[in-house]
C-alpha positions in Angstrom: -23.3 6.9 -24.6 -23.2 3.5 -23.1 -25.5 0.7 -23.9 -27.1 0.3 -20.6 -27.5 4.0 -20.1 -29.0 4.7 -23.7 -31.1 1.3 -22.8 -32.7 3.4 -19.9 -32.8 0.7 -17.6 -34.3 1.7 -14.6 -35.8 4.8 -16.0 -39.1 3.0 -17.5 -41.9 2.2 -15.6 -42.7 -1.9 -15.9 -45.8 -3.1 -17.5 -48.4 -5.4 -15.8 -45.9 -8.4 -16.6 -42.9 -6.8 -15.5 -40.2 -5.1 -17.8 -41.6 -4.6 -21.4 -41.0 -3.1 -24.8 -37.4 -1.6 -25.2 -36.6 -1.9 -21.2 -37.0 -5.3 -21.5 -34.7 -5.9 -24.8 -32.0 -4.0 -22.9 -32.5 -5.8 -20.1 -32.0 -9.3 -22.1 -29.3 -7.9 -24.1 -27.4 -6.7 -20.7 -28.0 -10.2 -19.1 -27.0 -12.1 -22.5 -23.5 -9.8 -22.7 -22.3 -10.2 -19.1 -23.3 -14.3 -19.3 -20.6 -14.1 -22.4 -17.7 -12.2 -20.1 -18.3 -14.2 -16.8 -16.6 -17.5 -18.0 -13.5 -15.5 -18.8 -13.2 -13.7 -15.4 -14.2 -16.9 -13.6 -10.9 -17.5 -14.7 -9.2 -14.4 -12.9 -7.6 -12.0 -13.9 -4.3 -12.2 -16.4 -3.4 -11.2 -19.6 -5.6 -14.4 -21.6 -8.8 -14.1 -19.4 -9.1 -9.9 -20.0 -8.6 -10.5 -23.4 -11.6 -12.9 -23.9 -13.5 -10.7 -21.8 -12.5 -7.1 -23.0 -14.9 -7.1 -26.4 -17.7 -8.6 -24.2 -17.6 -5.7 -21.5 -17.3 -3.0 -24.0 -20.4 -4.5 -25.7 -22.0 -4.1 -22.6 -20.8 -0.5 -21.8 -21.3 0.7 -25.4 -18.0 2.8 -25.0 -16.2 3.5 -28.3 -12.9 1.7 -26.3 -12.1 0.2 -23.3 -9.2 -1.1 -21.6 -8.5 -3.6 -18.8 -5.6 -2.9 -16.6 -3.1 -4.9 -13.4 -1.8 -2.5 -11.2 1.2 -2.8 -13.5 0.4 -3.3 -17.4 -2.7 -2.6 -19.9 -3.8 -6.6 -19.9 -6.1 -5.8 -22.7 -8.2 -3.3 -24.9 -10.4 -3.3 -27.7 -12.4 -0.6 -29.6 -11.1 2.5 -31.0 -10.6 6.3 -29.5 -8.1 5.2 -26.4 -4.7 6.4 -25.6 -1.7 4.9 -25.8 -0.5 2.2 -22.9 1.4 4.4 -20.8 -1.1 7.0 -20.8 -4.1 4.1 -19.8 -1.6 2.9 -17.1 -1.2 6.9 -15.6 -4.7 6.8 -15.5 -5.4 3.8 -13.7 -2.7 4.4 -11.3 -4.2 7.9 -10.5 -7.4 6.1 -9.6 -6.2 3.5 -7.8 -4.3 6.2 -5.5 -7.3 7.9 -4.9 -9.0 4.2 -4.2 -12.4 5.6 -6.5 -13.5 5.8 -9.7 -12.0 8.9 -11.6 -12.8 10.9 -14.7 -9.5 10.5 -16.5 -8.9 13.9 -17.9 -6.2 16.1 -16.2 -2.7 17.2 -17.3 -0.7 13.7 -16.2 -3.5 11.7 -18.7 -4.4 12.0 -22.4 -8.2 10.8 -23.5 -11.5 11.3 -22.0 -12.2 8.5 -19.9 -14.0 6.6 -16.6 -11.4 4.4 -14.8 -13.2 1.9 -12.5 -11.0 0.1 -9.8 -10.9 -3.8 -9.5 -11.6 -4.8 -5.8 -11.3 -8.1 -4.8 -11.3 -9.6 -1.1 -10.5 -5.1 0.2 -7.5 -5.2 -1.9 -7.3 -3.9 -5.7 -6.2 -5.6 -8.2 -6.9 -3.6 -11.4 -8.7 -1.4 -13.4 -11.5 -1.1 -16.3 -11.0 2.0 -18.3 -13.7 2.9 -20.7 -14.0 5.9 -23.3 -16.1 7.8 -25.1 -17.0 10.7 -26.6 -19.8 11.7 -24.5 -18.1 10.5 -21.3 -19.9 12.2 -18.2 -21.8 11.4 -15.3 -23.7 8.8 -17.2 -20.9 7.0 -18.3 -19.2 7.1 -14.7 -22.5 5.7 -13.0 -22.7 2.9 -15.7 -18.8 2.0 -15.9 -19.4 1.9 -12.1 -21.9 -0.7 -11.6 -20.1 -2.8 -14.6 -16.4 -2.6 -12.5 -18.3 -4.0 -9.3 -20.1 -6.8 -11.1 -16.3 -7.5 -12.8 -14.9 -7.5 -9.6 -17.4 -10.0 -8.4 -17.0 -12.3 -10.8 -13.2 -11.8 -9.7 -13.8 -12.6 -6.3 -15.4 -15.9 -7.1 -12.9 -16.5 -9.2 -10.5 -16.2 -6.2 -12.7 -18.2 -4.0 -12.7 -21.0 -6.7 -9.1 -21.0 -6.8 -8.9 -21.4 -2.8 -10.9 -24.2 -2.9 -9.1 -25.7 -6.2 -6.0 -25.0 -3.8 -7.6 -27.3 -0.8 -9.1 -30.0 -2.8 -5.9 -30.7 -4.6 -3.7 -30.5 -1.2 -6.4 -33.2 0.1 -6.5 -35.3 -3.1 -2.4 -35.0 -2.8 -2.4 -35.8 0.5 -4.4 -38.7 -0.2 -2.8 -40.5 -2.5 0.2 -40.0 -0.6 -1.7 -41.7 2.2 0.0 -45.1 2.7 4.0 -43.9 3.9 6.5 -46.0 1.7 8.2 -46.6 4.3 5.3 -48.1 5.8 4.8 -50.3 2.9 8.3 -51.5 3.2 8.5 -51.9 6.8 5.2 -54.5 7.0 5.9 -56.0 3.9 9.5 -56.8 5.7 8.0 -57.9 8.7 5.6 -60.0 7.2 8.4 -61.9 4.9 10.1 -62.3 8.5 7.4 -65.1 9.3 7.2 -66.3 6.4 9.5 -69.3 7.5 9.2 -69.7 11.3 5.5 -68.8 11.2 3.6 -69.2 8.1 0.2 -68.8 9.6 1.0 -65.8 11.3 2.8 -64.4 7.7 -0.7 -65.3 6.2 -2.6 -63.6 8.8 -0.6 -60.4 8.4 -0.2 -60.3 4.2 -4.5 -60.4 4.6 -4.5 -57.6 7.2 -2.1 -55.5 5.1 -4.3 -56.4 1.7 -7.1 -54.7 3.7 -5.9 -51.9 4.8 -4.7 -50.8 1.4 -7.5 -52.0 -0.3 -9.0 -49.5 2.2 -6.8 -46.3 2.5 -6.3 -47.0 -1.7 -9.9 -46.5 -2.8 -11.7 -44.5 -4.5 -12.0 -41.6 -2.1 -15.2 -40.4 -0.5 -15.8 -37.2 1.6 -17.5 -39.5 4.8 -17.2 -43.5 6.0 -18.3 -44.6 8.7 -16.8 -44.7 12.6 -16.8 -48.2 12.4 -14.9 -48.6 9.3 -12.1 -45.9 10.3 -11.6 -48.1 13.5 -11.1 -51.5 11.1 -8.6 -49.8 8.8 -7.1 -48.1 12.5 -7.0 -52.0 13.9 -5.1 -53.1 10.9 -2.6 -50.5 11.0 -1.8 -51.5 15.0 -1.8 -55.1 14.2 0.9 -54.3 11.3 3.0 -51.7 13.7 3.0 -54.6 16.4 4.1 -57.5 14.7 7.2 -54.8 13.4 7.6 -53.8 16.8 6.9 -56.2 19.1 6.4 -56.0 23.1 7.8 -52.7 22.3 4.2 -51.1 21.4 1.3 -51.7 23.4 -2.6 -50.3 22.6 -5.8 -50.7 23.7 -8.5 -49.4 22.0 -12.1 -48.5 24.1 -15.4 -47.3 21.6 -18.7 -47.2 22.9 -21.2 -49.0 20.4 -23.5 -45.8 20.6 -20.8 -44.3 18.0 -20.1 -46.9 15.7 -22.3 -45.7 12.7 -21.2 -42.2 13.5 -20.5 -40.6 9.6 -16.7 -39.4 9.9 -14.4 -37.8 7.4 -12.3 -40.6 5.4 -9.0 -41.7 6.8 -9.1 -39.4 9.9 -8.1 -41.5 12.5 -5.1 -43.6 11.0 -2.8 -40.5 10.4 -3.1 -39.4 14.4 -2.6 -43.0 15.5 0.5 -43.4 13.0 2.1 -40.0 14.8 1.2 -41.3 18.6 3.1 -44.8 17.1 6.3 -41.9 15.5 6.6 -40.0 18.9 5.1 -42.6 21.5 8.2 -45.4 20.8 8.6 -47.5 22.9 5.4 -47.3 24.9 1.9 -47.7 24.9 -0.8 -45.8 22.3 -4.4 -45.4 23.9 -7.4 -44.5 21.7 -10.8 -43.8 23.9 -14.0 -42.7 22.0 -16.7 -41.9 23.9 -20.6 -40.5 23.4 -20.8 -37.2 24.0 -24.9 -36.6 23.4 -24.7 -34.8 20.3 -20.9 -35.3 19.0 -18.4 -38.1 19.4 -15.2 -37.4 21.3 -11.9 -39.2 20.6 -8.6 -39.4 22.5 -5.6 -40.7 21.0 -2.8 -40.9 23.5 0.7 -42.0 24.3 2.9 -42.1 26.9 6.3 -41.2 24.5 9.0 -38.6 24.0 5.8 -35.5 23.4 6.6 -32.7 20.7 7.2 -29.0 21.9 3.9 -26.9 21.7 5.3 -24.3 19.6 6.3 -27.2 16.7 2.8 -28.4 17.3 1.6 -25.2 16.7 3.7 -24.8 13.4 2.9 -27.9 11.9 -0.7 -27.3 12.4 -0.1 -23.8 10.8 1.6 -24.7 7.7 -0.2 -26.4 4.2 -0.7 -29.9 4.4 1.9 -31.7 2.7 1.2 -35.3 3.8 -2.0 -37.5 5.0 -0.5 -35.8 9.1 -2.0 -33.6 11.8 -2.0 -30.8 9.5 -4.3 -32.2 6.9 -6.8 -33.6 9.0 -6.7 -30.7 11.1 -7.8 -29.1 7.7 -10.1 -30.8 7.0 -12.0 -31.0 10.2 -12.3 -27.2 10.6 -13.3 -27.2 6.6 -15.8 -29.7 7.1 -17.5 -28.7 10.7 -15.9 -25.3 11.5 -13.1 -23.9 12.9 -14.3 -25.1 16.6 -13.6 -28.5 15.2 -9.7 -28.5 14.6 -7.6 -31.2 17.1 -6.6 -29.8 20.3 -3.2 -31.2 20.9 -2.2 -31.8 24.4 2.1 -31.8 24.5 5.5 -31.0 26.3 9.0 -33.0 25.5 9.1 -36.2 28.0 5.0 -35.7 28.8 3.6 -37.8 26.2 1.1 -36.5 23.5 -2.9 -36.5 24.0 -4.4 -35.7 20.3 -8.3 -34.6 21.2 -11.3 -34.4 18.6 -14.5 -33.9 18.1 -17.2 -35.0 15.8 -21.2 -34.0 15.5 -23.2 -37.2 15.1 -24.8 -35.7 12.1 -23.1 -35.7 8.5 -23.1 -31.5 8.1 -24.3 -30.1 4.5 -21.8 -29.3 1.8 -21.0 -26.3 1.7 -18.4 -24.3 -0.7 -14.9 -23.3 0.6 
């Protein structure tokens, strides 16, 4: 008979201060078990994690053996009484064809048994197949409630790895952030002046020190409008000296928005792809107040992109500091009504269009 069953929980009537006597142990002992399996599962599931986890879950069942199955191998089993792996696995798959939990006795299936599908995110994954001797109804309800806390535990394991997944695509991304090519380009531009115009070689070497003393450091989640625009000034002061009468920007901010709180290093990578597609020509940045939110435009006048490879970049995982990862990162941050709306045909220019609440929003989990 399984632990929780043989516990009673649920079949006691509480004292004045809640659970008490026996109930309460088994409650205690329950919540003690499960606290030892969830670190393993947090881990998902594979052949190391179900093995941690295995002992733990049939302590918790109080099943003379149990087993935990993919859809494709036993991963891991402990206790004693249990048929052999093939027979576990024509068990498992029998349940996960019907998509319920089965008894496991029938003519295909050796043992007496409860097999328990894994769900996680609508899809299954697994199984948990316990035994016992006195295997029944009992057991089935028990093994039940046990295979959905598991798969619980599995899901946030999933959603842990999603947002493992994103951070590390940002923090990539980031460090990636200044293009060598870039670096190359200005630090060749400024050694170009270094002779004809020293002051002017000067001037630029400090503009560049800034803006990878900026873009470099230690990454935060928010800065401020006003500092995006200074690192953003640099940048265009760098690109013109390369380029000459060839580029031409103007920049318009109202003040209103200066101390806005913005994602780090969002404005830099849109003007850098206006500068890429907008050669020769003119780049236009316009931020305006828009009550509640701040609304900028960055623009050029340049060769444009085709919609549908705007469409795919912004589609695909980041693999740069580009549209794709700030895109990302806005619709993470504010929601997905916050992505860039990207304005494009070939020989129409590009107009890059976001939006940003005036107030920082609350972390929340990915």
């Amino acid at each position: 008979m399984s632990a929780l069953a043989g516990y009673g929980l649920g079949r006691r009537r509480a004292g004045r201060d809640g659970l008490a006597g026996e109930a309460g142990e088994a409650a205690h002992l329950a919540l003690h078990i499960a606290g030892l399996a969830a670190p393993s599962l947090r881990a998902g599931l594979n052949r190391d994690s179900a093995r941690r986890a295995v002992r733990h879950l049939r302590a918790l069942l109080g099943t003379s053996a149990l087993a935990i199955t993919s859809l494709d191998r036993v991963l891991a089993r402990d206790g004693e009484g249990a048929p052999g792996d093939e027979a576990i696995l024509a068990e498992a798959r029998a349940a996960v064809r019907a998509g319920r939990p089965q008894m496991g006795a029938g003519e295909e299936v050796a043992g007496e048994g409860v097999v328990v599908p894994l769900i996680v995110a609508g899809r299954m994954i697994g199984t948990l197949v316990a035994y016992d001797a006195e295997a029944g109804p009992s057991l089935a309800r028990t093994a039940t409630e046990v295979g959905r806390w598991v798969s619980g535990q599995l899901e946030l394991a999933e959603l842990d790895s999603s947002r493992r997944r994103t951070l590390e695509a940002e923090t990539r991304a980031l460090s990636a952030q200044i293009s060598p090519h870039f670096v190359y380009n200005s630090l060749t531009t400024i050694a170009s002046f270094v002779r004809t115009e020293p002051e002017r070689a000067r001037e630029l070497l400090l503009d560049f020190a800034d803006f990878t003393r900026y873009a470099l450091r230690r990454t935060r989640d928010f800065t401020t409008l006003a500092d995006e625009l200074s690192c953003m000034d640099r940048y265009l002061v760098l690109e013109q000296a390369r380029f000459g009468d060839r580029l031409r920007f103007t920049v318009q901010v109202a003040p209103e928005v200066l101390r806005v709180p913005v994602p780090f290093l969002c404005l830099q990578p849109l003007v850098e792809n206006a500068i890429k597609h907008g050669m020769p020509g003119e780049v236009r940045v316009v931020i305006r107040d828009a009550g509640a939110e701040a609304h900028i435009s960055i623009e050029d006048d340049g060769v444009g992109m085709d919609p549908e490879h705007v469409r795919a970049i912004l589609g695909e995982e980041p693999k740069g500091i580009g549209l794709s990862n700030v895109d990302l990162r806005m619709r993470r941050i504010y929601g997905h009504d916050y992505g860039l709306v990207v304005d494009t045909a070939p020989g129409a220019g590009t107009k890059i269009q976001l939006r940003i609440p005036k107030t920082r929003p609350r972390p929340t989990l990915v």
